[in-house]
Structure formats: C-alpha cells, structure tokens
C-alpha positions as CSV (number, residue, x, y, z in Angstrom):
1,X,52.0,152.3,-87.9
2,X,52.3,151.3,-91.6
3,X,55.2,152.3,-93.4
4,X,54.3,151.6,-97.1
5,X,56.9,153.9,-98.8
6,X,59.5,151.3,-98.2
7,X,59.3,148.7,-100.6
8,X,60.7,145.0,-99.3
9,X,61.5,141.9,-101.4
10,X,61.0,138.6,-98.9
11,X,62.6,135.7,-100.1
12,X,62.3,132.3,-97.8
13,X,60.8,129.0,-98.3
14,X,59.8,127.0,-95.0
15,X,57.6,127.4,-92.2
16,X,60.2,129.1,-90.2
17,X,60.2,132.1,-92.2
18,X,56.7,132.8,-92.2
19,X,55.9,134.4,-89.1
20,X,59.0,137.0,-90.3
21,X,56.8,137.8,-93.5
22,X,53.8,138.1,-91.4
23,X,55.0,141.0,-89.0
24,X,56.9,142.6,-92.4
25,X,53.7,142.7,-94.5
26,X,51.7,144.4,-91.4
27,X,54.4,147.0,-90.7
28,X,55.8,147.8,-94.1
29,X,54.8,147.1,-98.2
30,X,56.2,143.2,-99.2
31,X,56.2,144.2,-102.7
32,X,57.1,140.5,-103.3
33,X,57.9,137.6,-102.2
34,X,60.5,134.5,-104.0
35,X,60.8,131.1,-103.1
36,X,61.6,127.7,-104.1
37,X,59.8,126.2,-107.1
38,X,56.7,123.9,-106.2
39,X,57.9,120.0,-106.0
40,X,56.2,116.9,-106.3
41,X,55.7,115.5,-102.7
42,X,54.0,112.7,-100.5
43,X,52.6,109.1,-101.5
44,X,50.6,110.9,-104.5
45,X,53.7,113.3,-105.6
46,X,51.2,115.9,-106.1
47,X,52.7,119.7,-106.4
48,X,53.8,121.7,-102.9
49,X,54.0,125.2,-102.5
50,X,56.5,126.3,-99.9
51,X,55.0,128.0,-96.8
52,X,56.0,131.2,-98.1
53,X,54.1,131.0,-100.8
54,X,50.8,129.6,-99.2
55,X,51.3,132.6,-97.2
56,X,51.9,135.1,-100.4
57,X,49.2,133.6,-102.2
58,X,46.9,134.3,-98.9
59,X,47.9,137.6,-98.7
60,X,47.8,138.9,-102.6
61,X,51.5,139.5,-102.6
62,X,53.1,138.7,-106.0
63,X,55.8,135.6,-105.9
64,X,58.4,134.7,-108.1
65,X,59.9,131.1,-108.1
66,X,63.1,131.2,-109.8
67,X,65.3,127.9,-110.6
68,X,68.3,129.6,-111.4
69,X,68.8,132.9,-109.2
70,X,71.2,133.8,-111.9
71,X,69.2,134.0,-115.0
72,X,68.7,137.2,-116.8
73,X,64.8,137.0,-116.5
74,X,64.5,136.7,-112.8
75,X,67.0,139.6,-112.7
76,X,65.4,141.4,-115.0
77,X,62.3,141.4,-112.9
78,X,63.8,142.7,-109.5
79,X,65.0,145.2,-111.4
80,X,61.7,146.3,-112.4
81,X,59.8,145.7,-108.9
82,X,63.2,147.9,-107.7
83,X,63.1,147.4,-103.9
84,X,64.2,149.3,-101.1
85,X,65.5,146.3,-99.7
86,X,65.3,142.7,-99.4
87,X,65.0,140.2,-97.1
88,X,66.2,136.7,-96.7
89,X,65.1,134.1,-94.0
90,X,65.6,130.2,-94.7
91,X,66.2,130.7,-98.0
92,X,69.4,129.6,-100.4
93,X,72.9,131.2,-100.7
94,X,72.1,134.4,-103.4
95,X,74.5,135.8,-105.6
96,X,76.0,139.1,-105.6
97,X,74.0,140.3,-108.6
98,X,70.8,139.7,-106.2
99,X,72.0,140.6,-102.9
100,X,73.8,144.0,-104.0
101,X,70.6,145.0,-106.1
102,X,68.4,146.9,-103.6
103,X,69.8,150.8,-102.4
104,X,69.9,149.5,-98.6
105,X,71.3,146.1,-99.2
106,X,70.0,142.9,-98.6
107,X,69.7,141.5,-94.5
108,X,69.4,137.9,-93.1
109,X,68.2,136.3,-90.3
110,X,70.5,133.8,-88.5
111,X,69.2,131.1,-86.3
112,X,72.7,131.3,-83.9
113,X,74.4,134.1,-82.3
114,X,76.8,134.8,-84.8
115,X,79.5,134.3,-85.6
116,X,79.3,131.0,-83.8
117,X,77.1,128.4,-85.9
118,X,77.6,129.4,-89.4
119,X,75.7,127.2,-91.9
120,X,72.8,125.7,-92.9
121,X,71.7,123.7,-89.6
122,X,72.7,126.2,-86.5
123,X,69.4,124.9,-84.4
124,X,70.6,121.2,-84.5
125,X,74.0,121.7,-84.0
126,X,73.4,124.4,-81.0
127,X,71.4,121.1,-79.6
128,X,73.7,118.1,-80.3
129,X,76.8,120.0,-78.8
130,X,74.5,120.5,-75.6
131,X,75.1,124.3,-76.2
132,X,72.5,126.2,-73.3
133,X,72.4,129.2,-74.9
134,X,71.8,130.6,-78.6
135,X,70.0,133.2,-80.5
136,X,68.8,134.9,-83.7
137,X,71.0,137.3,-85.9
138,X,70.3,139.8,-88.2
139,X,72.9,140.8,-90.3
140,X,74.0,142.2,-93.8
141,X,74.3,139.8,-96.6
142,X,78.0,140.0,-98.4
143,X,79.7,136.9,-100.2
144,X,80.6,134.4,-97.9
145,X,78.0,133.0,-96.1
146,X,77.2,134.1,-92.9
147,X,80.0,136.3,-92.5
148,X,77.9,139.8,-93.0
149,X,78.2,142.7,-90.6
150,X,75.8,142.4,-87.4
151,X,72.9,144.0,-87.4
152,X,70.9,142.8,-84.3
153,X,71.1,140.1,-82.0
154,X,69.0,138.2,-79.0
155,X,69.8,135.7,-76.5
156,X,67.8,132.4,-76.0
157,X,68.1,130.2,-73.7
158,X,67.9,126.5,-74.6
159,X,66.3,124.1,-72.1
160,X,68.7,120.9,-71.0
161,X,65.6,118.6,-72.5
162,X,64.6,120.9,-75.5
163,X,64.4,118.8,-78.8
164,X,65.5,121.3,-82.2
165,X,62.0,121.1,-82.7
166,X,60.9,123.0,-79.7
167,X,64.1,125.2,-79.8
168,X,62.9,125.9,-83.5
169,X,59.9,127.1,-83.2
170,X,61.2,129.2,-80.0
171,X,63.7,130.7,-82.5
172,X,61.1,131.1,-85.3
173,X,58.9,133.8,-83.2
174,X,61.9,135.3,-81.6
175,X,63.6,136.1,-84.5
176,X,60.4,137.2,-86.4
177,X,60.1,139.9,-83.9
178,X,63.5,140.7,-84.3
179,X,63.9,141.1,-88.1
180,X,60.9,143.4,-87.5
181,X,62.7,145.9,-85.3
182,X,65.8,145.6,-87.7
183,X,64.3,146.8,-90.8
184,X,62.5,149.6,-88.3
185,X,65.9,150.3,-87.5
186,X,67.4,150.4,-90.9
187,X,63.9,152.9,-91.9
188,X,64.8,155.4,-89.0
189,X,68.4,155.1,-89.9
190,X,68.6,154.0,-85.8
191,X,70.7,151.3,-86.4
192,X,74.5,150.6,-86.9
193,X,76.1,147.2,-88.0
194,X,78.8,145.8,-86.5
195,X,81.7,143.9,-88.3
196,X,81.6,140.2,-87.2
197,X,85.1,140.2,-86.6
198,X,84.8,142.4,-83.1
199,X,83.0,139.7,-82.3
200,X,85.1,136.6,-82.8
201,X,88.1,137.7,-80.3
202,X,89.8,134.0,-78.9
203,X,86.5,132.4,-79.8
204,X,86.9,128.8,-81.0
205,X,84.0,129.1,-83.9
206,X,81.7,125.9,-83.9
207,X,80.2,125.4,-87.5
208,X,76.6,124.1,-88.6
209,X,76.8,122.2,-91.6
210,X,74.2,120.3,-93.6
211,X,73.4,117.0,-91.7
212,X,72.9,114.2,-94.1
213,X,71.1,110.9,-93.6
214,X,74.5,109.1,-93.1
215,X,75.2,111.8,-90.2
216,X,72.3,110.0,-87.8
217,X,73.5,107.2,-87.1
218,X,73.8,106.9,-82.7
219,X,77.3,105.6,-81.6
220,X,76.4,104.4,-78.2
221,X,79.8,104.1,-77.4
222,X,79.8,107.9,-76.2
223,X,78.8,109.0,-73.3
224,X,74.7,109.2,-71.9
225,X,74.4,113.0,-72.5
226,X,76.2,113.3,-75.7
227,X,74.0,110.7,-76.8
228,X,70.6,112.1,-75.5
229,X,71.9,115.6,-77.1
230,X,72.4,114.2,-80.4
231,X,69.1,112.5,-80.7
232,X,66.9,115.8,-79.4
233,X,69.0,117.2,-81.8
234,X,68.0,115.5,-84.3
235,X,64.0,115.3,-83.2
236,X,62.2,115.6,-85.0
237,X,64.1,116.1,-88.5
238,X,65.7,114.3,-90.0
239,X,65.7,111.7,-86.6
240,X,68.7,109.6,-85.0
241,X,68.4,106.4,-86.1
242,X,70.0,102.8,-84.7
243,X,69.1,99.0,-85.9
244,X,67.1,96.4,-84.2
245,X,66.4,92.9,-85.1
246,X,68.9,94.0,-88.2
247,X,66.0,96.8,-88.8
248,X,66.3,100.2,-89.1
249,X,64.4,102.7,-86.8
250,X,64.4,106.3,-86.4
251,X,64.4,107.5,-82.5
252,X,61.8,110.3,-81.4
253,X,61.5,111.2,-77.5
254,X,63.8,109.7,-75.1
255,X,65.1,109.7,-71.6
256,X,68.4,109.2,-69.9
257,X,69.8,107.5,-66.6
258,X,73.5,108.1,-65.8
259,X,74.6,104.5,-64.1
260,X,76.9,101.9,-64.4
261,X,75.2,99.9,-67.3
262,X,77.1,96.7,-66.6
263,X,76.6,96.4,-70.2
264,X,78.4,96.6,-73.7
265,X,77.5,99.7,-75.7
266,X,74.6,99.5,-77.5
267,X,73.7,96.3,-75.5
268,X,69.5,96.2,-75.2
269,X,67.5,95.9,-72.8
270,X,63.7,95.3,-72.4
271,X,60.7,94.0,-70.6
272,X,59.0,93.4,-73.8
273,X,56.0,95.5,-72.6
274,X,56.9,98.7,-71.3
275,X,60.6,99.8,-71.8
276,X,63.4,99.2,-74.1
277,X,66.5,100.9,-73.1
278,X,70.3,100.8,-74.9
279,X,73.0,101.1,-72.9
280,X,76.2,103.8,-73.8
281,X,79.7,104.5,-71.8
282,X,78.1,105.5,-68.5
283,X,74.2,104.7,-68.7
284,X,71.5,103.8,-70.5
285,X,69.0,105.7,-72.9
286,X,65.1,105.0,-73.1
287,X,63.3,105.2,-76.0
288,X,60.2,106.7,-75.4
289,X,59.1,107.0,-79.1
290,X,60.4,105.2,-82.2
291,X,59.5,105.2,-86.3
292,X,59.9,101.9,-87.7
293,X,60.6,102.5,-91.5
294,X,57.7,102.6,-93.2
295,X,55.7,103.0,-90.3
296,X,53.8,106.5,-88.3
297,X,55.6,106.9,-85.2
298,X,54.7,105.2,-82.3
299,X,55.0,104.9,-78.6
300,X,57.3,102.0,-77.1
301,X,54.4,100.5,-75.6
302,X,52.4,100.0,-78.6
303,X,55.9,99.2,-80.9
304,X,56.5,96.2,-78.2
305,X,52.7,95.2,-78.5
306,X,52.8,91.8,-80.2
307,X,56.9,92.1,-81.0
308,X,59.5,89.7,-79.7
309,X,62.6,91.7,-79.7
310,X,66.0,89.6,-78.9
C-alpha cells in the first residue's frame, strides 16, 4: 500500500544506498533526493553521477547536489520542498540546520549494531577484528555522529571467510528492508526510540574510522587469522597491499594454513607456477588473487606465468 501523504527527502550517494530508495519510493512519495556533486572519473575523467542519482534520474524524482550543505540556497530549497522527513544512508555528516528541518526529524541507517562501530567504515572494521556478528541500525540523527537514539535494529551473522564485499552487499538488502519498516513505523506512530546509552552498559566500544591508503599495509609479523581478517577486510576496497620484487601489489582472495612456518615473517614462498604463499607468526597465507599496480586483477596462476619471483 502506497502512502503518498508522507513526503521524504533521501539523501545518499553510493550503491549501497540504493536498494533503501528503491523500497522508499514504492511504499511512500521521495519528494527528492540529494547527493554528491558529479566528479570527473576513470582514464577519460569524464563526469559520474552517484548511484543515487542514476537511480533519481531513472525514476523522475527531483535531485539536488549541494557542495556546501550549509549555503543559504540549498537551505532555502528544502524549505520549500518542506518534508515530512528525511532520510540519510551513505551519505556525509549534515548539519543541524538540515537534520532538524523536517517535523519528524531526520533518521540514518547504520551498517553496525550500534553503538559498537561508530564511523565511516563499520563493515571493514566488523571484518578485520574477526567480529562474527553485526547488523544494520536505524536511528535518529542529532549532532554527534552516530550517537542518535535507536530506532531499529537486526542481527547478521558474518561468515568466518566473508570478504566486506560480500558482508556489504548482505548488509545493503538487510538494511534496505529495514529502513523500510522504520519509517512505517514512524507513519503508524508504532515505533519508540531508544537512547544509545541503555545500550552501551560495560561495553568496551570498538570504533570504525576512515581507512586510508597508508592503513593497508599487511604486517605479517601478526598472527595467520588476524592477517587473513585484515585482508577480507579490506577485499575488495580499498585492498591490503604488500611488496614483491620491491613492487607494490594489492591482495584480493586468499587462503590460510595455521603451521609452524619455519620461516621469518613475511618470508615467500613459491613454486613459480601455482602458489605463492607468505609466511606470518604461526602460518602461512596464500594469495589466491593479486593486482599488480597498474594492472586488472589476476589469478596467481596467470601473475606467475612468465615471472621469476625471488
């Protein structure tokens, strides 16, 4: 059943928040939808709409691409669309001017059971720290970040071999379905939200900062699954990375064996045809995968092809 008398603002950008859009533009009126400004991207720097807006433009919903989420003009035209509410999902941190605008506030969707995993990369830290369970959140938007009251939440389980990747676009339909049932909730007036702080107890809070480039690097002096966590952490963006032949190379799929390596850290070891293996504090990892710079990614079979790796 369609429930156009509520009016809803979406803002997002990636692919992740598109299915949420979807199921809110079938159920209820997405009077609008913002996102980042288009950017030059790929060998030809030619202009990229976000996902969102791919999407919006699809669908004949109207879309505003603000630089500054401050400025008087972009303000000035919420105020006009006047929403019932608005929507955030992958998008940026918004200001109080934006969030407080619409009568029944502003909610988020969380990629972590919150409050565990605050920040902008809950998925690939849930992964690296070899966490097997998280969730999706939805929750009231207030000043700091990811500290609003709890709307909704569900549990996901996360498999002991699952790569972000996979866990992501798990996450990505989970949560789509339930932002949809959150904002039915908020309609009916069903649904209560819950102060993160009942939630928090003796919990030792794990954060999810921004990874940077610099952040990638594998230290193979650590143990095999710590290391095989951080790499399908990291799979497929932005990718673990380690050197060969004084080389950089990003690492995609991998597999571990928990042995005595009777090796140095990092030591290689290879065939030169069908493995290549590094060894860590108790084991060894093979690369299954790899993405020499510059180069599509490959498998180790074909990478070895025709290499003489020392």
């Amino acid at each position: 059943m369609m429930h156009r008398d509520l009016k809803i603002v979406f803002m997002g950008t990636p692919a992740f928040a598109v299915p949420s859009l979807d199921l809110l533009n079938k159920d209820f009126k997405v009077v609008a939808v913002v996102t980042a400004p288009d950017k030059p991207a790929g060998r030809g720097m030619k202009m990229h709409q976000s996902d969102v807006k791919k999407y919006a433009t699809d669908h004949n919903i109207p879309v505003l691409q603000p630089t500054k989420l401050k400025s008087p003009e972009f303000l000035e035209q919420l105020k006009k669309i006047n929403p019932d509410i608005q929507v955030v999902v992958a998008f940026r941190m918004l200001p109080e001017t934006v969030w407080s605008l619409p009568r029944l506030g502003t909610i988020n969707l969380h990629a972590s059971l919150l409050p565990q995993y605050r920040g902008a990369a809950p998925i690939h830290w849930a992964v690296i720290n070899g966490e097997k369970e998280t969730g999706v959140t939805t929750f009231k938007l207030k000043h700091e970040i990811d500290t609003g009251n709890i709307l909704m939440q569900e549990k996901v389980t996360i498999g002991d071999d699952e790569t972000t990747g996979e866990l992501h676009d798990k996450l990505m339909t989970i949560g789509a379905g339930l932002l949809l049932k959150t904002v039915h909730g908020i309609y009916e007036g069903t649904i209560k939200d819950s102060p993160q702080s009942t939630l928090t107890g003796t919990l030792k809070l794990k954060p999810a900062p921004k990874i940077h480039t610099e952040d990638c690097k594998v230290n193979w002096d650590q143990p095999t699954r710590q290391v095989f966590n951080f790499i399908r952490g990291l799979n497929p963006f932005p990718g673990a990375y380690t050197f060969l032949n004084d080389a950089r190379i990003k690492i995609g799929s991998v597999s571990k064996q928990i042995e005595d390596p009777k090796s140095t850290p990092g030591q290689l070891k290879t065939d030169g045809k069908s493995f290549l293996k590094f060894a860590t504090a108790d084991g060894f990892i093979s690369v299954l995968t790899l993405k020499p710079e510059g180069k599509r990614e490959m498998s180790i079979e074909d990478f070895l092809r025709g290499r003489r790796i020392l």
